[in-house]
DRENMAR-786858 format. One record per residue (C-alpha): y, x, z; residue number from 1. Coordinates in Angstrom, 3 decimals. Layout:
// DRENMAR-786858
+----------+----------+----------+-----+
|        Y |        X |        Z |   k |
+----------+----------+----------+-----+
|        Y |        X |        Z | NUM |
...
+----------+----------+----------+-----+
END
This chain:
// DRENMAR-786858
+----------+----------+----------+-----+
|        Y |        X |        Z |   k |
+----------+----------+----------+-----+
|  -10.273 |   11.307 |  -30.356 |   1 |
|  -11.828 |    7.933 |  -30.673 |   2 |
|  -15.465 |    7.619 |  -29.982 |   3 |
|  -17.049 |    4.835 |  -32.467 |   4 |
|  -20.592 |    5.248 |  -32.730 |   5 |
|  -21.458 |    6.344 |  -28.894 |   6 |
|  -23.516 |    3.399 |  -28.119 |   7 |
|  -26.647 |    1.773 |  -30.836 |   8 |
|  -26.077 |   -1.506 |  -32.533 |   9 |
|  -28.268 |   -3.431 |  -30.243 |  10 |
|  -26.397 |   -2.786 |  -27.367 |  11 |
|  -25.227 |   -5.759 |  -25.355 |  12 |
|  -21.575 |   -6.686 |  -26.842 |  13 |
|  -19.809 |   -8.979 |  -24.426 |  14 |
|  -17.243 |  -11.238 |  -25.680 |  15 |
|  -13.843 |  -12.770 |  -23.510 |  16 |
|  -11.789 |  -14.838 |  -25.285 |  17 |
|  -10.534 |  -12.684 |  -28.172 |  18 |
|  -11.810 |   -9.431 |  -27.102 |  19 |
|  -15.091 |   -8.509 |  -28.068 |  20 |
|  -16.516 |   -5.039 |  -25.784 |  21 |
|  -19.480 |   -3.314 |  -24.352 |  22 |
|  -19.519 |   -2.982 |  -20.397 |  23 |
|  -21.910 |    0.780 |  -20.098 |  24 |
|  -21.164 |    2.124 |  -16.548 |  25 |
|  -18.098 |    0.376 |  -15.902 |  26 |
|  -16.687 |   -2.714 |  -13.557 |  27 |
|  -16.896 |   -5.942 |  -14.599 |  28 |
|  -17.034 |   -9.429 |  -13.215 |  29 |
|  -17.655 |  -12.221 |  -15.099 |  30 |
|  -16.504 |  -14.569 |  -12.315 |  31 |
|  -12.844 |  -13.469 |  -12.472 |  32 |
|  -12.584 |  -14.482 |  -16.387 |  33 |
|  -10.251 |  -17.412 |  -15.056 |  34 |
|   -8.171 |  -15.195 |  -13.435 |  35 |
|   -7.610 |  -12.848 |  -16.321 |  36 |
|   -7.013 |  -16.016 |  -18.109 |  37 |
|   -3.998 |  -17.390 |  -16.093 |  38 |
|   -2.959 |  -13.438 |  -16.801 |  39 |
|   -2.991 |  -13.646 |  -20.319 |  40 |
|   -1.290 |  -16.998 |  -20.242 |  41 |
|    1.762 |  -15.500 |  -18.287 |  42 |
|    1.612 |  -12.363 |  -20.453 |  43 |
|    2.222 |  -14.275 |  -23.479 |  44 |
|    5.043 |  -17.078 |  -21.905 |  45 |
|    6.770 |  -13.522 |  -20.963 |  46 |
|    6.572 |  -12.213 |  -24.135 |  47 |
|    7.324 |  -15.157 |  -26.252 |  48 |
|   10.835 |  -15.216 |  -23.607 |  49 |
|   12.178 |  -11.947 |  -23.492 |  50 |
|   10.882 |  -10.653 |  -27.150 |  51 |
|    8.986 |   -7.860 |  -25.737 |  52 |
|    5.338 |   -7.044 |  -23.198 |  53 |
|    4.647 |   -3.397 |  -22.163 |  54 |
|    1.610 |   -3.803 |  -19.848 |  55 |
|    0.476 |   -1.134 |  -17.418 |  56 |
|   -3.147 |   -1.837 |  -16.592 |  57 |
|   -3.814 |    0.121 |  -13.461 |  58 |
|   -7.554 |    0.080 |  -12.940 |  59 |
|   -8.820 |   -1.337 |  -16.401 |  60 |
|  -12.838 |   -0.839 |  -16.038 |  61 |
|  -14.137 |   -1.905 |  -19.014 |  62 |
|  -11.022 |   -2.118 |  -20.974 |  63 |
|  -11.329 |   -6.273 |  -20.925 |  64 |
|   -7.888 |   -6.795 |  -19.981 |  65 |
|   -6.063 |   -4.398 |  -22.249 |  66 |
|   -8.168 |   -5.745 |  -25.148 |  67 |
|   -6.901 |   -9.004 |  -24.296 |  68 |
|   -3.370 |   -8.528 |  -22.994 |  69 |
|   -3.121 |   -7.040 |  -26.888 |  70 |
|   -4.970 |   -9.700 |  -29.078 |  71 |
|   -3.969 |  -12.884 |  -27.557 |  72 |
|   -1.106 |  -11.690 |  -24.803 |  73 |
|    0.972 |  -10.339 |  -27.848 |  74 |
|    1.168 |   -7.209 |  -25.950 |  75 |
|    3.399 |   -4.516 |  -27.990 |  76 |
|    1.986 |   -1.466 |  -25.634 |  77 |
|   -0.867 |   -1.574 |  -23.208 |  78 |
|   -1.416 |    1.856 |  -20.961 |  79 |
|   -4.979 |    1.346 |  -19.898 |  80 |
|   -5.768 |    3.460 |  -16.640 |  81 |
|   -8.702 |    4.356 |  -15.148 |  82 |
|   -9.563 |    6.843 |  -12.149 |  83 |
|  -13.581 |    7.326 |  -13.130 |  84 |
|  -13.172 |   10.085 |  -16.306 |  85 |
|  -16.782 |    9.220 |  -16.570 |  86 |
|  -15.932 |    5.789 |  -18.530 |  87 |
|  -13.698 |    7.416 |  -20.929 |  88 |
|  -16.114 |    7.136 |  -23.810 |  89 |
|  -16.722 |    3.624 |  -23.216 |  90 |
|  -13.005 |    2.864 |  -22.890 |  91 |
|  -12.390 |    4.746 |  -26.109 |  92 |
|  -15.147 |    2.629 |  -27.457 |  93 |
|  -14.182 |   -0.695 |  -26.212 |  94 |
|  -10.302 |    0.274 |  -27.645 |  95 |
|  -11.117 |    2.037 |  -30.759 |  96 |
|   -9.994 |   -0.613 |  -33.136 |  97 |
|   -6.537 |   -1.144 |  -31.594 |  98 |
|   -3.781 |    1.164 |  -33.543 |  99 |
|   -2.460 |    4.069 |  -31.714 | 100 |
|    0.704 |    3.418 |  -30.668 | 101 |
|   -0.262 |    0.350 |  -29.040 | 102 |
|   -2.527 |    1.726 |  -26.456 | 103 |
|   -2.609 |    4.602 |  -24.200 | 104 |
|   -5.570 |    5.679 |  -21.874 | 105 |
|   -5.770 |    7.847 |  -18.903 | 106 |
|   -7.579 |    8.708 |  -15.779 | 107 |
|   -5.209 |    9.155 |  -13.744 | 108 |
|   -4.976 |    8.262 |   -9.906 | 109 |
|   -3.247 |    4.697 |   -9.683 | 110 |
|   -0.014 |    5.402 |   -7.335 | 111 |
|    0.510 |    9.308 |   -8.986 | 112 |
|    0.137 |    7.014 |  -12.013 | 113 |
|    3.041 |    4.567 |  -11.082 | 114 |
|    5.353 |    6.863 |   -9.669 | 115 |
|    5.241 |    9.525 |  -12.624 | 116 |
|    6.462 |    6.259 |  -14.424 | 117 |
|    8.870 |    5.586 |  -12.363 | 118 |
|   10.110 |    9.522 |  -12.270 | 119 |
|   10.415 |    8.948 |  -16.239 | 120 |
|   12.346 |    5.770 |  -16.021 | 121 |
|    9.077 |    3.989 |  -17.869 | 122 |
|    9.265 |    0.508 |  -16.499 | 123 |
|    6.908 |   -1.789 |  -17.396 | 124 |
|    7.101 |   -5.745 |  -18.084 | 125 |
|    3.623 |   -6.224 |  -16.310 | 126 |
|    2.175 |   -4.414 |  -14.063 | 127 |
|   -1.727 |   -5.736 |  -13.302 | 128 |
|   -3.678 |   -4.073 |  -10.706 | 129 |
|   -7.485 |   -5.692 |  -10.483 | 130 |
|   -7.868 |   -3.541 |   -6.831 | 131 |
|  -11.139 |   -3.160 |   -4.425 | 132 |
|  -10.095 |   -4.188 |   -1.189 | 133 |
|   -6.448 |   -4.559 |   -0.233 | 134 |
|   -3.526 |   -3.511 |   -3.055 | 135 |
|   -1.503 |   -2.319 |    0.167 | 136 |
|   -1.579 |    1.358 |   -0.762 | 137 |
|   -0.457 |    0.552 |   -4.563 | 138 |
|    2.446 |   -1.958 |   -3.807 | 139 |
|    5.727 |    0.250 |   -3.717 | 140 |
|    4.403 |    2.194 |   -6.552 | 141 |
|    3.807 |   -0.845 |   -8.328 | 142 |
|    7.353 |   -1.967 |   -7.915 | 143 |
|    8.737 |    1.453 |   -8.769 | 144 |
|    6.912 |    1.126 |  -12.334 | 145 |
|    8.028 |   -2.533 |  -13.144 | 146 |
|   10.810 |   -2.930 |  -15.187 | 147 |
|   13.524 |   -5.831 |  -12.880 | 148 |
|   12.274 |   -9.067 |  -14.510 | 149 |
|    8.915 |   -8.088 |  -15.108 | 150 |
|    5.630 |   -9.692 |  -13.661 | 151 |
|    3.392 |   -7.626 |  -10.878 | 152 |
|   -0.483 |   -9.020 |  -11.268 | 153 |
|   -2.024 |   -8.029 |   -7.908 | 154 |
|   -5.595 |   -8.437 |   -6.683 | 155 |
|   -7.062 |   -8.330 |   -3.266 | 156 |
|  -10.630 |   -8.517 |   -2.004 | 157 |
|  -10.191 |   -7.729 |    1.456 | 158 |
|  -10.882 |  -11.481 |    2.681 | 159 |
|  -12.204 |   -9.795 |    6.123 | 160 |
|   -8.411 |   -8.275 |    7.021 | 161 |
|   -6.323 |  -11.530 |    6.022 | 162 |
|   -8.893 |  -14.202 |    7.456 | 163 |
|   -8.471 |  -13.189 |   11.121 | 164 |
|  -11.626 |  -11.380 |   11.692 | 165 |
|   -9.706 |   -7.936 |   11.741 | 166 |
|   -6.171 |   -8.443 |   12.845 | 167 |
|   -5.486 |   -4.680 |   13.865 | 168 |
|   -6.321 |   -3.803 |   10.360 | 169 |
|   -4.008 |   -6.301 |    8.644 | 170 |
|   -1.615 |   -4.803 |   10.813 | 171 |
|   -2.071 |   -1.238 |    9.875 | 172 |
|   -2.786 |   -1.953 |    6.675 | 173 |
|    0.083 |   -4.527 |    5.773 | 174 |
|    2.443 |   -4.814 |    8.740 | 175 |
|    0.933 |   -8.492 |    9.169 | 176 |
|   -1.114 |   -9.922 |   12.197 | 177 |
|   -3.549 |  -12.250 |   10.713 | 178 |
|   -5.270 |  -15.283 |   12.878 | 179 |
|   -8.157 |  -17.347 |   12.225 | 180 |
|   -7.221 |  -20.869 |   11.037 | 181 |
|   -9.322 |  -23.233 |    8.731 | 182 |
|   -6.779 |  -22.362 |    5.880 | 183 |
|   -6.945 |  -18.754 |    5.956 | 184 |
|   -7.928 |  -18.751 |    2.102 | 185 |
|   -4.429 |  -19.978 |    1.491 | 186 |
|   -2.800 |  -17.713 |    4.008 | 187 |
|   -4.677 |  -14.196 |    2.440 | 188 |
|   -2.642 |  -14.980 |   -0.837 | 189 |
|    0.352 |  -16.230 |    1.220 | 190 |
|    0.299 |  -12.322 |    3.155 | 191 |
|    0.081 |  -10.675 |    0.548 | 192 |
|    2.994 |  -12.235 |   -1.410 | 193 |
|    5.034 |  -11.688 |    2.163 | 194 |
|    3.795 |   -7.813 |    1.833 | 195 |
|    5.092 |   -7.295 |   -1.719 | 196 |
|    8.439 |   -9.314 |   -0.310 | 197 |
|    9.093 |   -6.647 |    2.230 | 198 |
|    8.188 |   -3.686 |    0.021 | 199 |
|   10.274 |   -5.168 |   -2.818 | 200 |
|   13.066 |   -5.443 |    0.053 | 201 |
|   12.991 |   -1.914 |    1.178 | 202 |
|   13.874 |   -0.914 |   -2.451 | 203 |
|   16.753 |   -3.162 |   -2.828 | 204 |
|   14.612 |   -6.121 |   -4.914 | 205 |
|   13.310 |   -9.017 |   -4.195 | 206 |
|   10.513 |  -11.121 |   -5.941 | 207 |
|    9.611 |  -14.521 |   -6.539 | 208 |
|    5.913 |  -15.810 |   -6.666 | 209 |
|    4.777 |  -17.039 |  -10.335 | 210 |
|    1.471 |  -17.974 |   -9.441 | 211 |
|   -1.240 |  -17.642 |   -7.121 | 212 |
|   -5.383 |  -18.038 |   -7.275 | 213 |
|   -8.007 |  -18.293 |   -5.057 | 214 |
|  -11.513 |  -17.982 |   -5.788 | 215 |
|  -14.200 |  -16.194 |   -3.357 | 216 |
|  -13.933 |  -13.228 |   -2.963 | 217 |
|  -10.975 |  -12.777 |   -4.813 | 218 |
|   -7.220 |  -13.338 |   -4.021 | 219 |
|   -4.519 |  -12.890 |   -6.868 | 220 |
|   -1.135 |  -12.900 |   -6.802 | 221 |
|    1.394 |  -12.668 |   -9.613 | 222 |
|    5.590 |  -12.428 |   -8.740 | 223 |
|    8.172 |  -11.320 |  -10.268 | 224 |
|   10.649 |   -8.409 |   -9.643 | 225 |
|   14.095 |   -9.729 |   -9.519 | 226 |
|   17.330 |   -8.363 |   -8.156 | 227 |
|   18.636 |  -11.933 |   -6.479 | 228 |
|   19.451 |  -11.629 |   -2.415 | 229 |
|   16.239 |  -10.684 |   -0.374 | 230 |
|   14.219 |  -14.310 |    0.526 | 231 |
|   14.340 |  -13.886 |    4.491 | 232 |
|   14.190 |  -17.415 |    4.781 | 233 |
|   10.979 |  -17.940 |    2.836 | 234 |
|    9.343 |  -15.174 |    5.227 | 235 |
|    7.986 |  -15.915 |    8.239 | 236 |
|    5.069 |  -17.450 |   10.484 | 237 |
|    2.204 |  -19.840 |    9.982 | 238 |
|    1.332 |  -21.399 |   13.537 | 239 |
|   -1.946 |  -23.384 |   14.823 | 240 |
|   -3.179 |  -25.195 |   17.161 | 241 |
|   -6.778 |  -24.641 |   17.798 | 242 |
|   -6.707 |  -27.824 |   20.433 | 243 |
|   -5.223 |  -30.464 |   18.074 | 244 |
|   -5.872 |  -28.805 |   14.328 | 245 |
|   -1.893 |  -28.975 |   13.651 | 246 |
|   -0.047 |  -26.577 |   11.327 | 247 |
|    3.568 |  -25.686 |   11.834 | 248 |
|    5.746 |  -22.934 |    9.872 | 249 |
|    7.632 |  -20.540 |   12.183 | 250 |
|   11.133 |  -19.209 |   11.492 | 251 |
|   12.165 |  -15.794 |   12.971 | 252 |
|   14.837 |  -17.216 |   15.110 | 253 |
|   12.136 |  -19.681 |   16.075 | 254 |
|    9.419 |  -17.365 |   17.961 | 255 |
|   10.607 |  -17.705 |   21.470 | 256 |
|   10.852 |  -21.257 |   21.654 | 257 |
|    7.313 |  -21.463 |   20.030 | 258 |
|    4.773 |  -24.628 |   20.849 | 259 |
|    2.707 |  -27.302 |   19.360 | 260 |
|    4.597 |  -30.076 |   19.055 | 261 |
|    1.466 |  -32.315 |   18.326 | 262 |
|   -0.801 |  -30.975 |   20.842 | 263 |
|   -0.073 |  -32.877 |   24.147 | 264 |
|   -2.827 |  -33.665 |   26.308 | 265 |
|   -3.825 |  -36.760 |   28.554 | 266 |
|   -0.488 |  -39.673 |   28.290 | 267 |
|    0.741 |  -37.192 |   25.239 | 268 |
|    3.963 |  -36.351 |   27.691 | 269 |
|    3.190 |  -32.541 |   27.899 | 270 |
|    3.348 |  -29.821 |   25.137 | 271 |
|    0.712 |  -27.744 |   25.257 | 272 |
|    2.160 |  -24.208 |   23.790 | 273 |
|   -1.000 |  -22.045 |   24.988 | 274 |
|   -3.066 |  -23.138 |   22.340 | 275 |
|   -0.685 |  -22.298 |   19.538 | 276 |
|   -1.500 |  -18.801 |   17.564 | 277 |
|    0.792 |  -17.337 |   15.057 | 278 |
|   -0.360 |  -15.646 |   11.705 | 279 |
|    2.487 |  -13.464 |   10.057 | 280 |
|    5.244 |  -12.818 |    8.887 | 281 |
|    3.996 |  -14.459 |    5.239 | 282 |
|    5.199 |  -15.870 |    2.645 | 283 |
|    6.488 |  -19.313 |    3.007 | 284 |
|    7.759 |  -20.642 |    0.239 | 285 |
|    6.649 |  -22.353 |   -2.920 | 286 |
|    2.749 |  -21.122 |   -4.262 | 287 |
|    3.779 |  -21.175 |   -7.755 | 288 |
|    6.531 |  -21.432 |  -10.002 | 289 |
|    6.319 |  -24.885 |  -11.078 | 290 |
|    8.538 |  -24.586 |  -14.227 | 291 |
|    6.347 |  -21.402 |  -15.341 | 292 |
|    3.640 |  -23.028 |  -15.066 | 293 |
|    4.396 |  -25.939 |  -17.151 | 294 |
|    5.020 |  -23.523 |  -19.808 | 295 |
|    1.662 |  -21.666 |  -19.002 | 296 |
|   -0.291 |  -25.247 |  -19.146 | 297 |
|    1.882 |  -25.925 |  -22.561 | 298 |
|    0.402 |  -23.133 |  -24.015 | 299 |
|   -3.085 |  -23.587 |  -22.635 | 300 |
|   -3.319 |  -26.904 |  -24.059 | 301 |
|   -2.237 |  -25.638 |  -27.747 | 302 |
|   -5.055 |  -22.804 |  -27.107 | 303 |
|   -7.517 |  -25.551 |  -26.056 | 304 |
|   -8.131 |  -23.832 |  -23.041 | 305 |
|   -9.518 |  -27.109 |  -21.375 | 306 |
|  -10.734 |  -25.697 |  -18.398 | 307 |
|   -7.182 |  -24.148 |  -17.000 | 308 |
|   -5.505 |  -26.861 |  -18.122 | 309 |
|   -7.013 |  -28.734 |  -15.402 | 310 |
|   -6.312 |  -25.605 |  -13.132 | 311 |
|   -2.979 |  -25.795 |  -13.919 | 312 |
|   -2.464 |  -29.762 |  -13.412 | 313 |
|   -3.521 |  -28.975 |   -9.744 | 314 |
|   -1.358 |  -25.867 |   -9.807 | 315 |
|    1.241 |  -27.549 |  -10.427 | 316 |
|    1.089 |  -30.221 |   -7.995 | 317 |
|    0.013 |  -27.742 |   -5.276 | 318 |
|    2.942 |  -25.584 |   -5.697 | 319 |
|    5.755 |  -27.004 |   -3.128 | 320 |
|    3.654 |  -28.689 |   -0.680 | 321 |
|    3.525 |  -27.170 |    2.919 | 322 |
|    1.651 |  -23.693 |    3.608 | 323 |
|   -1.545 |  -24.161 |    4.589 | 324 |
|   -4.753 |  -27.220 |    3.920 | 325 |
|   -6.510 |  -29.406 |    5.577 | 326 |
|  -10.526 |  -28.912 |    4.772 | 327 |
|  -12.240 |  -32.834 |    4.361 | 328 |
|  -15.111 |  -31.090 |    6.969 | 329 |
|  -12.618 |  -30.424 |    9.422 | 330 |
|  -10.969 |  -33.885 |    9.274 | 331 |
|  -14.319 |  -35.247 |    9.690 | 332 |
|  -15.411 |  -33.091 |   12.948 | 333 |
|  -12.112 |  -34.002 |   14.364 | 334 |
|  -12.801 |  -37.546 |   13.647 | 335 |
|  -16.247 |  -37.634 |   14.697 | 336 |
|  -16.949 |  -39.049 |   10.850 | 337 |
|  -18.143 |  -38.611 |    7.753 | 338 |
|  -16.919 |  -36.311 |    5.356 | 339 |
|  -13.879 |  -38.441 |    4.019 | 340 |
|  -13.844 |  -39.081 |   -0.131 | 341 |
|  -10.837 |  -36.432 |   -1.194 | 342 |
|   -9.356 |  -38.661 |   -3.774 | 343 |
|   -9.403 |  -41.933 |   -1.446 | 344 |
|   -7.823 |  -39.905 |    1.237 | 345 |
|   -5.104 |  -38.355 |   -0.917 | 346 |
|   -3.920 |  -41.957 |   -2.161 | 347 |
|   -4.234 |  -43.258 |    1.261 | 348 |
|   -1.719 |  -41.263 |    1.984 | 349 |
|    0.734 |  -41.428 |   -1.163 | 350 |
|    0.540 |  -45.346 |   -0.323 | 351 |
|    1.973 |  -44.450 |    2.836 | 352 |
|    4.787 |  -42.103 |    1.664 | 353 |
|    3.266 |  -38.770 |    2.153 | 354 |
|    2.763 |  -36.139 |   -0.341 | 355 |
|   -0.957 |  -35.267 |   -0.941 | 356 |
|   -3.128 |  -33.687 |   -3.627 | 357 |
|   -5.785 |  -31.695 |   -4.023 | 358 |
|   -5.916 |  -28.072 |   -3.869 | 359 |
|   -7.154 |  -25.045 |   -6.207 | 360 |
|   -8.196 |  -22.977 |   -3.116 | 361 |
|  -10.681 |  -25.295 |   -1.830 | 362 |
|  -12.276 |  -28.279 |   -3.552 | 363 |
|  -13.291 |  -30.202 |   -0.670 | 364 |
|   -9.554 |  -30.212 |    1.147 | 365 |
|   -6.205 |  -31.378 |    0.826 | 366 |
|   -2.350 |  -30.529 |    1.069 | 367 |
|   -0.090 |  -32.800 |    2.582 | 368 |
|    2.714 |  -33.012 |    4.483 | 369 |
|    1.799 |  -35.631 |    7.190 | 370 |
|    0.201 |  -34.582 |   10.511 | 371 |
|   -3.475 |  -34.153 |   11.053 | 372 |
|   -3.346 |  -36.830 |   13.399 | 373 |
|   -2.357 |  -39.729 |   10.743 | 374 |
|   -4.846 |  -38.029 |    8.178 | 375 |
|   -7.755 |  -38.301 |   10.478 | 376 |
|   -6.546 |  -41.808 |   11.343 | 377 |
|   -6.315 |  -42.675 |    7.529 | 378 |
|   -9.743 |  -41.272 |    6.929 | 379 |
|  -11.272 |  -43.229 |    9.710 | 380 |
|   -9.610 |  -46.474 |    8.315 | 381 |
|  -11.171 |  -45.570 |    4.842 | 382 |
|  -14.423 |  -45.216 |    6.176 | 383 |
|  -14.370 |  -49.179 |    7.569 | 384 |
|  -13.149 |  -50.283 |    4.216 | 385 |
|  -15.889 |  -50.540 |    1.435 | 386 |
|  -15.842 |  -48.315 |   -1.575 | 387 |
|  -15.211 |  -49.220 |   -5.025 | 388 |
|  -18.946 |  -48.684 |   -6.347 | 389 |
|  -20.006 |  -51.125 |   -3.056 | 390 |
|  -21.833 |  -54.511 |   -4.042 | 391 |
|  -22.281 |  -57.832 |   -2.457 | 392 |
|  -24.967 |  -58.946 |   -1.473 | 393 |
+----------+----------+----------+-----+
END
């Protein structure tokens, strides 16, 4: 029965893009509208490819997402789950004006949820789970519900686990031993793609990364469940060398013969392998799905959705670029200079035949594949040049 009149008319109504709701006693955060954003975006390039969108909204709060998913995702069904009966009112509330057999909401627990789907054969073409702390617990469940094709939406805000500052637990809780690096932003979302890769595995799937967003304290991840030959070669190790700053990916084959190649001390004759840590195994392929994502800015731009079309651009030219960032503060300390300008640094480097752009993760660094070395060098020849904006005296 649908509950219309629980709340008086000057309660605060909130309004998200198409969806207009009131929030009561449930979750929600304002600061992850861009990530429900890029959501709705894939939702609707899904849709608008295979004819069809069943979405299976595993923790909904507020109902925000299943409003949306519907009005501008072109959802046909949205099953909007949440564990706290208390909110059911609300959620009635927030939903009432969607027809019937479009929406469905329960409060159920999350995994009994997702496995009682996947006991029925009720596969879903996206599954989105907005999660406190790590999706771990959720992700073979979540696989069992999604239909092969379909898109998996995770969320993590365990930053404390993936960052190094709790390695044990990453290990218990993901079968991952996570070290402290200056790009450990990147490598949260990078473990927790490698995660779903290995529980996708077990079942006989794989999955391929669609997208991926950073912003404090929230990591997202959306892949998709395919049946192509398990990735092993995009899943492995992230190395660095707290002595010289350098990155370096690590294959499985590779781990006894590991060192830092760029680390050698005094005449540079000697490799210096104590220094190197390993975070892993992770994902180490491509961020994003460059071709989805051109369809997911097309569609942004017709919307007018300014904002994430800019998102996107960087997205985009993020996506194949080696696994891990180089913050312009840590350049600088290892330079013993100023913070270098980002954009004068990146072309610095295109002029010299390196790829380099900017990064979603973290405004003030870069991604590029040439050593630290010859960035910190570059950045140090910047700062002797004068800028544009300089004027003679």
């Amino acid at each position: 029965m649908w509950c219309k009149n629980i709340y008086p008319e000057d309660s605060s109504l909130l309004r998200e893009g198409q969806a207009s709701f009131r929030l009561g006693a449930a979750f929600y955060r304002k600061e992850s509208r861009t990530a429900r954003d890029l959501g709705i975006l894939a939702a609707a390039i899904h849709k608008a490819r295979t004819g069809q969108l069943r979405v299976l909204d595993g923790m909904t709060g507020c109902g925000v997402r299943p409003l949306r998913y519907l009005l501008e995702g072109g959802a046909n069904f949205v099953w909007a789950n949440d564990a706290d009966p208390e909110i059911a009112p609300l959620l009635e509330h927030n939903l009432s004006e969607i027809k019937t057999e479009r929406i469905k909401i329960s409060h159920q627990d999350t995994r009994r949820l997702l496995l009682e789907c996947y006991q029925r054969r009720d596969y879903y073409d996206l599954v989105d789970l907005d999660s406190f702390g790590s999706p771990a617990p959720y992700l073979t469940a979540a696989l069992l519900a999604t239909r092969v094709g379909g898109l998996i939406y995770l969320t993590s805000t365990d930053g404390q686990t993936t960052s190094g500052h709790a390695p044990e637990q990453s290990l218990r809780l993901m079968g991952v031993f996570a070290r402290s690096h200056p790009a450990v932003h990147e490598q949260g979302l990078r473990l927790l793609l490698g995660s779903l890769l290995q529980q996708a595995g077990m079942q006989g799937f794989s999955v391929e990364p669609v997208f991926s967003y950073f912003r404090s304290p929230i990591y997202r991840v959306m892949a998709r469940l395919v049946k192509h030959p398990w990735a092993a070669e995009h899943l492995g190790f992230l190395g660095y060398c707290h002595r010289c700053g350098q990155f370096q990916t690590v294959a499985w084959r590779g781990l006894s013969r590991v060192s830092c190649p760029a680390c050698q001390p005094g005449d540079l004759t000697t490799p210096c392998p104590s220094s190197l840590v390993l975070s892993g195994p992770l994902w180490l392929g491509a961020l994003h799905d460059r071709a989805f994502l051109t369809e997911m800015l097309e569609v942004a731009q017709v919307w007018g959705w300014t904002e994430r079309v800019k998102l996107l651009t960087i997205m985009q030219a993020e996506a194949e670029l080696p696994p891990y960032f180089y913050p312009l503060g840590e350049i600088g300390r290892r330079g013993k200079l100023d913070i270098p300008e980002r954009d004068r640094l990146i072309a610095a480097l295109q002029l010299q035949g390196y790829q380099a752009c900017a990064t979603h993760i973290n405004p003030q660094a870069i991604k590029t594949n040439a050593p630290l070395v010859l960035c910190v060098e570059t950045a140090r020849q910047l700062a002797m040049q004068p800028t544009s904006h300089s004027t003679n005296n």
